[in-house]
C-alpha angles and dihedrals in degrees: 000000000000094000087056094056094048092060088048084064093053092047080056100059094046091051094051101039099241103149094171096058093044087054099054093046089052087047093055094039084061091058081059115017123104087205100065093150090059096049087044090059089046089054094056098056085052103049078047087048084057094038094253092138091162092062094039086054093049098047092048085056092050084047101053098041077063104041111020103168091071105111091189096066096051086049094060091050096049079050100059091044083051098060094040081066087239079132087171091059094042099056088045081061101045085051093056087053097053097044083054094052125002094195093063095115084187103056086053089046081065112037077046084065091042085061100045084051084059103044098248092132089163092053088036086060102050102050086049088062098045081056091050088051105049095043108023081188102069116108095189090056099050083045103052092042083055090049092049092041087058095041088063099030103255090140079166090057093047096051092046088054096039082050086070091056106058087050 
């Protein structure tokens, strides 16, 4: 029952946007938890949350030395590459994602970006379409499909994948 609460504590920091808090939680479950890499991973989504990009960067890294089959974490770390505009290492990352987990919609959304970056409309496409197809919610991925469709032409293609997004 404790443990419970405890968690509650946490949900409550998150709700309410209290990062510092989260963070302190996470940083005294550490000290206790079987599952670090979990509340590694969780913690980096917190110190991103509060822009410490440098610490996010270092506990996904933690994370994923423990639990490397966890495509998400490599994700996030393709994702903070990404946005500091190191694309290579990000893709590297995004890879690693997808080899972890091929389901993860997210991780081809981006390697799909990565391509159009590059000019690769056709890869670009197709991994697009693997992230449509994965997540039919996903509005980035029906967006950036309709982009690349237009890049090489395919107006068929376009209005198939702007279709998704009026329904």
């Amino acid at each position: 029952m404790e443990e419970l609460d405890q968690f509650e504590q946490l949900n409550e920091y998150v709700h309410n946007q209290d990062w510092k808090g989260a963070e302190e939680w996470l940083q005294s479950a550490l000290e206790t938890t079987n599952d670090k890499a979990l509340v590694l991973y969780n913690l980096g989504l917190v110190y991103k949350r509060q822009d410490k990009t440098l610490d996010a960067l270092e506990a996904f890294e933690k994370a994923g030395e423990m639990n490397p089959e966890q495509a998400p974490i490599w994700n996030e770390i393709g994702l903070i590459y990404d946005e500091a505009g190191r694309m290579s290492k990000a893709e590297v990352f995004y890879q690693k994602a997808v080899d972890a987990d091929p389901l993860l919609a997210s991780a081809w959304n981006n390697l799909g970006v990565m391509s159009f970056v590059k000019g690769d409309f056709a890869q670009a496409q197709e991994r697009f379409i693997r992230a449509s197809d994965l997540d039919p919610e996903s509005e980035n991925a029906w967006i950036n499909l309709a982009d690349t469709c237009k890049e090489l032409g395919d107006i068929d293609c376009e209005m198939r994948a702007r279709s998704h997004l009026t329904n």
